[in-house]
C-alpha positions in Angstrom: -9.6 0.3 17.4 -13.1 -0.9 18.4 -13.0 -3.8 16.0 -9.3 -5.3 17.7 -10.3 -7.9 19.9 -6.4 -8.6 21.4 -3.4 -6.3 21.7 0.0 -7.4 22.2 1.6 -6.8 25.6 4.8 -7.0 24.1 6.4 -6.4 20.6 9.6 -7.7 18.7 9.9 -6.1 15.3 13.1 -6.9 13.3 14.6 -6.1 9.7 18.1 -5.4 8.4 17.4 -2.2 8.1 16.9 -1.7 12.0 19.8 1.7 13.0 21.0 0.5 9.1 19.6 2.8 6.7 20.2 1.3 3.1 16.7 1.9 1.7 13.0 2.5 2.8 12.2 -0.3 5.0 14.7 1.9 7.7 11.8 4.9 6.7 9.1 2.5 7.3 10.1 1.3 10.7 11.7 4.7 12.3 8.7 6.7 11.6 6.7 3.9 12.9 8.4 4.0 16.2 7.4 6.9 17.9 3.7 6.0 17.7 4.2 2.4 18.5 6.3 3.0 21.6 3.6 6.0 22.6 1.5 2.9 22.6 3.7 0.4 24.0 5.9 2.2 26.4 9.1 0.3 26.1 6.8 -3.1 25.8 8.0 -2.5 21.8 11.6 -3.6 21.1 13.2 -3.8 17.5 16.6 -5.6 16.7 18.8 -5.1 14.3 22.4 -6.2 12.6 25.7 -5.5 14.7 27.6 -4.8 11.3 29.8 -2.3 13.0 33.0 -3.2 13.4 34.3 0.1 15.0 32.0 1.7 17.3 28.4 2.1 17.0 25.8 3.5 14.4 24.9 7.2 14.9 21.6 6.6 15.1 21.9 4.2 18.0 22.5 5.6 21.5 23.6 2.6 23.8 22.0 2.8 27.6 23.4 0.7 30.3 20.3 0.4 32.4 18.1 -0.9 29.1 17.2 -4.5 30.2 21.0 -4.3 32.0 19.8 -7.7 33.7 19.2 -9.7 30.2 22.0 -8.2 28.9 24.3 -9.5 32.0 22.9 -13.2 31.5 23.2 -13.4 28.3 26.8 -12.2 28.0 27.7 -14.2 30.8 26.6 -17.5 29.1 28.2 -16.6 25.7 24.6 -17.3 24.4 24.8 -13.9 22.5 27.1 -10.8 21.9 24.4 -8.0 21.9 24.5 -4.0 22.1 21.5 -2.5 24.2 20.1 0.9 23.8 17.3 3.0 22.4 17.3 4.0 18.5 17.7 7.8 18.1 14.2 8.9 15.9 11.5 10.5 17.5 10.3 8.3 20.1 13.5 6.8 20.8 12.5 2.9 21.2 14.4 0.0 22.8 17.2 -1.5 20.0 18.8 -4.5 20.9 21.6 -4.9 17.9 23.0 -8.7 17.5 26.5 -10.0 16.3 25.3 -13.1 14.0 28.5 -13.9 13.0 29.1 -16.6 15.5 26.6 -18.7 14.4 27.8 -19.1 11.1 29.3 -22.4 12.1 25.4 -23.5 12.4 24.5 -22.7 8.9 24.2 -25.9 7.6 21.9 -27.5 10.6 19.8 -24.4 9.8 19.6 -25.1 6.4 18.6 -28.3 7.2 16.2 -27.8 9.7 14.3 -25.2 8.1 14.0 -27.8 5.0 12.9 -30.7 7.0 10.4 -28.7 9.5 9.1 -25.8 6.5 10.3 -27.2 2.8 12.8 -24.0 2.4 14.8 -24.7 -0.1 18.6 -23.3 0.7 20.1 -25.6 -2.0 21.0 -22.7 -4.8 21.6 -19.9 -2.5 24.2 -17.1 -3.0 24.9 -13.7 -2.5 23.5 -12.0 0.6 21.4 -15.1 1.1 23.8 -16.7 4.2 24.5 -13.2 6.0 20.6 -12.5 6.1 19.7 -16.0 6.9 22.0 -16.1 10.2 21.1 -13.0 10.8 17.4 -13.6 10.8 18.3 -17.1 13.0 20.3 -14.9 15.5 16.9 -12.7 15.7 15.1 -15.8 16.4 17.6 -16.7 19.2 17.3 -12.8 20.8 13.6 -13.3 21.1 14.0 -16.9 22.3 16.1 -15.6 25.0 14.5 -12.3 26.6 11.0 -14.5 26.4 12.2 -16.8 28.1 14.1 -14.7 31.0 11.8 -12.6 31.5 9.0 -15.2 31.6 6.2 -13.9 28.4 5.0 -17.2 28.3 1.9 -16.0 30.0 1.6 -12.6 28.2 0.4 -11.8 24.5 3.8 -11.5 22.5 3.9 -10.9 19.1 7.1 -10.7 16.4 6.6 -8.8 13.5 9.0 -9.6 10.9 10.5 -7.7 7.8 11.1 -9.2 4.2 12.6 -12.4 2.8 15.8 -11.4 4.8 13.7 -11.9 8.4 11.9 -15.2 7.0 13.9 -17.5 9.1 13.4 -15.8 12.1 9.4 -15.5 11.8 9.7 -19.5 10.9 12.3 -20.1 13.8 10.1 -18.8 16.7 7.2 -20.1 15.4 8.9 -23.7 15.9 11.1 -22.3 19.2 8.1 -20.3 20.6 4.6 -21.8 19.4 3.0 -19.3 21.8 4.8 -16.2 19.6 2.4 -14.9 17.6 4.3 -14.4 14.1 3.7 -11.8 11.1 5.8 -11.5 8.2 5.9 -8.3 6.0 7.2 -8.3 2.6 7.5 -5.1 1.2 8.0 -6.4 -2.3 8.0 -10.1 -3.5 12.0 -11.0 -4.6 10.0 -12.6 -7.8 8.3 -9.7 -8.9 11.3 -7.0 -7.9 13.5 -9.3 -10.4 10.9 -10.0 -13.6 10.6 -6.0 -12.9 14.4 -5.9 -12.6 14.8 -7.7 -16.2 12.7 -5.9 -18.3 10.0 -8.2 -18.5 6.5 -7.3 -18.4 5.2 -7.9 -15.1 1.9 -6.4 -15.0 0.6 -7.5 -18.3 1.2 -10.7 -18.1 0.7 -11.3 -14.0 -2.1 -13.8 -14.7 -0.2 -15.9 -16.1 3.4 -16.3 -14.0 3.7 -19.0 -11.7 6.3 -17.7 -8.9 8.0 -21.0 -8.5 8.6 -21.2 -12.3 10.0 -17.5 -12.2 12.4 -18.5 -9.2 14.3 -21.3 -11.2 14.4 -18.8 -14.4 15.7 -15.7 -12.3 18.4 -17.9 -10.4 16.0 -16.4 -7.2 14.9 -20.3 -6.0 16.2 -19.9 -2.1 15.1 -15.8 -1.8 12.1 -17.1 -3.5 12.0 -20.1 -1.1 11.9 -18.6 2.3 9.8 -16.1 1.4 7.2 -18.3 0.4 7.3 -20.4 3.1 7.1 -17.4 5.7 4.1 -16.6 3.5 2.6 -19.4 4.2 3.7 -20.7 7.7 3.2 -17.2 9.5 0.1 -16.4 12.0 -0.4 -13.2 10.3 1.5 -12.2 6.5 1.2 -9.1 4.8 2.3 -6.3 2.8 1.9 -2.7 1.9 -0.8 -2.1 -0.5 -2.9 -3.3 -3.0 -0.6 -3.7 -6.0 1.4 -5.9 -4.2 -0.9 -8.1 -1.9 -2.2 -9.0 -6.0 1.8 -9.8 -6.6 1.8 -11.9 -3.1 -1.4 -14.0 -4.4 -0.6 -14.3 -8.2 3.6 -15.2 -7.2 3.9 -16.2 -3.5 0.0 -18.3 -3.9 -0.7 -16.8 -0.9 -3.0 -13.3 -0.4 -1.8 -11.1 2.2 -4.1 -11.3 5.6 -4.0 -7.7 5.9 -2.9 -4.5 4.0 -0.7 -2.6 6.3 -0.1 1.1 4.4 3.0 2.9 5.4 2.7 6.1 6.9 4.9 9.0 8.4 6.2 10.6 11.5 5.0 14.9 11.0 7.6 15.7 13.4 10.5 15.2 10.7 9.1 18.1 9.1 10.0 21.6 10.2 7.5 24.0 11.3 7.0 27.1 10.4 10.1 29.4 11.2 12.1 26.5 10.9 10.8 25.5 7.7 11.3 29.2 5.8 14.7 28.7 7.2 15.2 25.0 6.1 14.0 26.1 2.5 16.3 28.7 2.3 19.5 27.0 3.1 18.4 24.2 0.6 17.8 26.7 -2.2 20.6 28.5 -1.2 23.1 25.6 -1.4 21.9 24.2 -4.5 21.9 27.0 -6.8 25.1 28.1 -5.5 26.8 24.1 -6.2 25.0 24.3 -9.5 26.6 27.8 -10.2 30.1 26.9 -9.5 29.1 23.6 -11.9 27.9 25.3 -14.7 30.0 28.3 -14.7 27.1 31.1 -14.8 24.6 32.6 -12.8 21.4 31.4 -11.9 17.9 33.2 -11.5 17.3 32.7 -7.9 13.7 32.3 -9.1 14.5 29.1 -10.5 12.1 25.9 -10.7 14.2 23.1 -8.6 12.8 19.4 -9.8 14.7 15.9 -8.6 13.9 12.7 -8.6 15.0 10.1 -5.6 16.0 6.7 -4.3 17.4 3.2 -5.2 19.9 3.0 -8.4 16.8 0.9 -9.9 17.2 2.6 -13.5 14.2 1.2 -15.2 11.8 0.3 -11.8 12.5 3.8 -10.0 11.9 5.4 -13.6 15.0 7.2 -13.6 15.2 6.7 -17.3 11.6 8.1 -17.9 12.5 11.1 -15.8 15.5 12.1 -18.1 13.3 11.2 -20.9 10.6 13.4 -19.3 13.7 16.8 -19.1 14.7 16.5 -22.0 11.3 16.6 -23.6 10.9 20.1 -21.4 13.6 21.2 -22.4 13.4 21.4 -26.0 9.6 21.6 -25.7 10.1 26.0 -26.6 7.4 26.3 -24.4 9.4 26.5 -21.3 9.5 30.4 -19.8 11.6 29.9 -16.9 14.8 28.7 -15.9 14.7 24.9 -14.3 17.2 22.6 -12.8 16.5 18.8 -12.8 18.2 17.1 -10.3 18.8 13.0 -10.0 19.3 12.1 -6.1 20.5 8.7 -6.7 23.2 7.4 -5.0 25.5 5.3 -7.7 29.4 4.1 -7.4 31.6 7.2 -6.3 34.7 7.1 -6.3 35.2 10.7 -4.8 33.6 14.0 -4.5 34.8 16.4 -7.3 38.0 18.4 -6.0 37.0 20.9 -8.2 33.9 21.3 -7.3 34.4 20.9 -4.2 37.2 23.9 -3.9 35.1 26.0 -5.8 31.9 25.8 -3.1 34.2 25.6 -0.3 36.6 29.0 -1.3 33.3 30.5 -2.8 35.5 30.9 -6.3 33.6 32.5 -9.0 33.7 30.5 -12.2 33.0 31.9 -15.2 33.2 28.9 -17.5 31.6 25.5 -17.0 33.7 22.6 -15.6 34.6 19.3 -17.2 31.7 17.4 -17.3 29.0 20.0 -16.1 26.5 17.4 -15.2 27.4 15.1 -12.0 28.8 16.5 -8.5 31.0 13.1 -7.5 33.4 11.0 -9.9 32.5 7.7 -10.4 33.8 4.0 -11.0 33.7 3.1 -14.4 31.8 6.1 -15.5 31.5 5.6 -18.8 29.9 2.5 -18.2 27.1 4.2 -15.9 22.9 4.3 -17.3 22.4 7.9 -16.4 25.3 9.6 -17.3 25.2 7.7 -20.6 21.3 8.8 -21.4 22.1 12.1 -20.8 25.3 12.1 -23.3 22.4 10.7 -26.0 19.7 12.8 -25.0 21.7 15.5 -25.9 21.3 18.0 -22.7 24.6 20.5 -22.8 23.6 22.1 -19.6 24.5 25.6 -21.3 23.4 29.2 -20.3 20.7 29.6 -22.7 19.2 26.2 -22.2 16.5 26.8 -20.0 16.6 23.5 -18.6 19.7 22.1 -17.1 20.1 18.6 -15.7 22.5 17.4 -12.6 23.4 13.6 -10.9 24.0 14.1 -7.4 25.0 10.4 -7.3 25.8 9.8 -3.6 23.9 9.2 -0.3 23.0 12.5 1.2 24.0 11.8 5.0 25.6 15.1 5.6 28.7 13.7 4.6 29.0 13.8 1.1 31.9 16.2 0.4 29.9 18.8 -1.9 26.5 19.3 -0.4 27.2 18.0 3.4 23.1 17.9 4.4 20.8 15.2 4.9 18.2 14.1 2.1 15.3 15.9 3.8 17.3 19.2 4.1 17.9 18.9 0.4 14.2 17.6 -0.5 12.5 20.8 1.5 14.3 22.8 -1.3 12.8 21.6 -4.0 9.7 23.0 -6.3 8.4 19.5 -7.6 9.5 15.6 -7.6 9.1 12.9 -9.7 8.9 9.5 -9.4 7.7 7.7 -12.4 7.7 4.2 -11.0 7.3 1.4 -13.5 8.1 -1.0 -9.7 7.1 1.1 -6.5 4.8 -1.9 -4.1 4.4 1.3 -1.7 6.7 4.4 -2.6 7.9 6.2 0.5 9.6 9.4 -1.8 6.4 10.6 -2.9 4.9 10.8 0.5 7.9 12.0 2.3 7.6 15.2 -0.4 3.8 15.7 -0.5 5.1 15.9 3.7 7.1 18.3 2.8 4.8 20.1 1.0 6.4 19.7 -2.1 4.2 18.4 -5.3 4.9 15.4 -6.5 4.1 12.8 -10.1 4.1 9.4 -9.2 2.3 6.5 -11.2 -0.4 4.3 -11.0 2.1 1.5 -10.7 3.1 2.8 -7.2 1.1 1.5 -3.9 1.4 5.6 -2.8 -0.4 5.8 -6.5 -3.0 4.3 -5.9 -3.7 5.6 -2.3 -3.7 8.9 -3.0 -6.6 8.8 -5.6 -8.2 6.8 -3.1 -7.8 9.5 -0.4 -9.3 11.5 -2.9 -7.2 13.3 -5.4 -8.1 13.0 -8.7 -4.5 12.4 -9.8 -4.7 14.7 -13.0 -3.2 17.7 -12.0 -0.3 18.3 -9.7 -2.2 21.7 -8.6 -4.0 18.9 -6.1 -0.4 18.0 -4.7 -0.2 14.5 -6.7 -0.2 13.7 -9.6 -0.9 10.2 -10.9 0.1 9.3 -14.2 -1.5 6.0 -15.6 1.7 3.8 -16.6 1.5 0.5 -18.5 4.4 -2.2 -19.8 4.1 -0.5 -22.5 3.9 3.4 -22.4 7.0 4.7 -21.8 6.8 7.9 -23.9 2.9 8.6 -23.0 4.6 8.7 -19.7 7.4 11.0 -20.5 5.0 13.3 -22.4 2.7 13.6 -18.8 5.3 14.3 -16.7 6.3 17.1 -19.2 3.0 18.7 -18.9 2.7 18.6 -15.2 5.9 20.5 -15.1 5.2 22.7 -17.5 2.0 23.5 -15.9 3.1 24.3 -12.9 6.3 26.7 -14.2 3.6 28.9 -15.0 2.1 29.4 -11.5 2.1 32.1 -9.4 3.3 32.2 -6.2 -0.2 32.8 -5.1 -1.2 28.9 -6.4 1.9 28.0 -5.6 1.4 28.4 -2.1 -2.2 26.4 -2.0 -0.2 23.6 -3.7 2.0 23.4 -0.5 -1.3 23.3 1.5 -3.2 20.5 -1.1 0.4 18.7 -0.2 0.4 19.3 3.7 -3.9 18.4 3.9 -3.3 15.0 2.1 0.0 13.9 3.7 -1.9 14.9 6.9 -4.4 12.0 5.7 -1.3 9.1 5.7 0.2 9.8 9.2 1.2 7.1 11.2 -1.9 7.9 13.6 -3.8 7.1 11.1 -2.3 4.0 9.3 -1.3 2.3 12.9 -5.0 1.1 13.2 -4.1 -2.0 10.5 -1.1 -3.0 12.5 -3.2 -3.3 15.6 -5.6 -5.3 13.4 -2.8 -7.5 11.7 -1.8 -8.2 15.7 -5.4 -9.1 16.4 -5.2 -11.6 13.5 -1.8 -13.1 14.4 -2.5 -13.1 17.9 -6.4 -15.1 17.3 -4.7 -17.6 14.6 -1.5 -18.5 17.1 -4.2 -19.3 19.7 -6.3 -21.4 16.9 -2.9 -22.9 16.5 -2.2 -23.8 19.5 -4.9 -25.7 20.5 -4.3 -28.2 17.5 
């Protein structure tokens, strides 16, 4: 860090996703943590929603003693209902979780303020717009009030704040606390997530979108709105990689300061003894749910591919993935037995009870069950994207295909009726992932499974994409641990067709190349540790911390 002239003293970092783990801003920050609080030693504090209404998250462990003398003050003003505690990922930070609901009542003087002091425009807001926005204004207040009580004026404080939903707070300390240095992170612009989001093509045409324009066409002004204006008003902005800091300048009119890549913690990944084990159980349970499923054995042998992540169908390229099976499947070229799973958590209704009997009472079935490709019922089913393209593909899931393909359409949190284990002790069983992403600004799934030492296709279109190759693979063959298929508005079934030979190529390896693919995987995740990556944080610090200072003297 020889080029960072200041470091912070202390650190706020908030997003919704702080101890609330709805997508991978929650991987992004608790992976983070351990080598920012090595760093920091409790000087590093994150705050999140207090959206429980019974008890606590189980990922947040409440201590008493935690800044008990805040905590006391506050409470005893009424200023602010807070919970205390450290968040329970490796490095176990300080987590101060906020109720925001009592300052709903000041919505509209907030609304107004941050029109008259920043030009955000609140006028055509719906949806989760309100619940983030107070949220991000009671974040504001939480920093306003542990600054000021425990007297920072005279150290280097930074607050580092997370997407659109967090704008208001970056903007509100900037007005409350001129002497905060601010940064704001977006982890993909709400403009281009929604031209994605509508089928429109957003990379051939980037040149020529205006953002604003966009905003009124999407119904996205407000989202649109704050975001911008955090863009712009912030000490330090910026974003993940390179595909999106060209999405920030072309929509937002505003290029990111800094690039700040996101990395990972090594210590979520077995080792060794643990990990043979790990693999085991994962193999072990998936063959034996997909055996009660279909109704026949399977060769314990068997290739085990899935795909992961947000229900984005066309951005996450779930559809290209099912394109990509099917295309293996009745490719006769295919010599051994595969099972394609889709990780995707969709609108359950309920674990199967038959499938769930079956595992749990290890019943033998000897003929396939109804509806042989999904794992959980769900709402409106017939209506759902997936199940639907795999009805027209025309899989059948039967013994002598050698390709069968299952929706596992639930969060894996250990608690999901059929499986019961966690995403990553389901992802360590696996032989290969996909994620063909036609909208990925960084793509946390490929990295987490290159960490696993699992291969994995991605796409040029993905922020993970385009580092790898820069860390040096060549992105042509999945031998090297990635593979990085060149994806276009407009290629769809090249796309399909690339993932079918990577797959296909690697069926036919032995377990002897099989085994230097894990360590290709293992030597280039090594490469995007948070270790590694923390350096541009420290430098986007630097930045905020020089410009508040320029700021300041104005």
């Amino acid at each position: 860090m020889s080029d960072v002239v200041n470091t912070p003293d202390y650190i706020f970092e908030s997003s919704w996703e702080v101890c609330n783990k709805v997508g991978g801003i929650y991987t992004v920050l608790s992976t983070k943590a351990k080598t920012l609080q090595e760093k920091m030693n409790d000087r590093i504090i994150f705050i999140g929603p207090d959206i429980w209404e019974n008890g606590l998250p189980s990922d947040f462990v409440e201590d008493e003693a935690l800044f008990h003398d805040w905590k006391d003050d506050v409470e005893c003003s009424g200023e602010l209902k807070v919970k205390v505690g450290r968040w329970n990922v490796p490095g176990n930070p300080p987590v101060v979780l906020v109720d925001f609901k009592p300052f709903f009542p000041e919505k509209d003087a907030l609304y107004y303020s941050m029109w008259e002091q920043f030009r955000v425009d609140s006028l055509h807001a719906y949806g989760d717009y309100d619940e983030s926005c107070i949220f991000a204004y009671a974040v504001g207040k939480v920093i306003e009030s542990f600054y000021h009580f425990y007297r920072l004026e005279n150290k280097k404080v930074v607050a580092l704040l997370n997407e659109w939903m967090l704008g208001m707070a970056a903007l509100y300390v900037q007005k409350q606390l001129p002497k905060v240095a601010t940064l704001f992170t977006t982890h993909a612009t709400s403009i281009g997530r929604s031209i994605a989001g509508n089928n429109k093509a957003l990379y051939a045409y980037m040149d020529g979108y205006n953002g604003d324009q966009m905003a009124v066409e999407l119904n996205m002004e407000a989202k649109h709105s704050i975001e911008k204006q955090a863009a712009h008003h912030v000490d330090c902005f910026t974003t993940v990689s390179d595909i999106t800091a060209r999405e920030c300048k072309q929509l937002l009119e505003k290029e990111p300061d800094i690039v700040t890549p996101n990395g990972f913690e090594p210590n979520f990944v077995p080792a060794k003894i643990a990990y043979t084990k790990k693999r085991a159980e994962a193999r072990k349970a998936l063959i034996n749910m997909a055996e009660k499923l279909l109704g026949y054995t399977i060769d314990p042998d068997v290739l085990l591919v899935s795909t992961s992540g947000r229900y984005e169908y066309r951005n996450k390229g779930i559809d290209v993935y099912i394109e990509a099976m099917n295309r293996i499947r009745t490719s006769g070229r295919l010599q051994r037995e595969v099972i394609a799973f889709i990780l995707v958590p969709a609108w359950v209704r309920e674990a199967r009870a038959d499938l769930k009997k079956a595992i749990e009472t290890n019943y033998e079935n000897h003929v396939p069950m109804q509806c042989p490709f999904i794992t959980h019922w769900l709402n409106q089913m017939q209506d759902d994207k997936v199940m639907n393209y795999i009805a027209s593909a025309g899989f059948q899931n039967s013994k002598d295909d050698k390709l069968k393909i299952i929706f596992v359409p639930c969060y894996l949190n250990g608690e999901d009726g059929i499986l019961n284990k966690i995403y990553y002790d389901i992802l360590i069983g696996m032989d290969a992932t996909v994620y063909p992403s036609y909208y990925e600004p960084w793509g946390y799934t490929p990295l987490e499974s290159i960490a696993f030492g699992i291969p994995t296709v991605t796409t040029n279109l993905a922020g993970f994409g385009l580092w790898a190759k820069k860390a040096g693979v060549s992105g042509q063959d999945l031998s090297e641990g990635v593979a990085v298929i060149e994806r276009t508005d407009f290629n769809y079934f090249e796309v399909a067709d690339a993932i079918k030979e990577q797959l296909l190529s690697l069926s036919e390896k032995t377990e002897k190349e099989r085994l230097q693919i894990k360590k290709n995987c293992f030597a280039l995740s090594n490469k995007a540790e948070w270790d590694k990556f923390i350096i541009y944080y420290f430098k986007a610090f630097d930045i905020a911390l020089r410009h508040a200072a320029e700021r300041n003297l104005k």
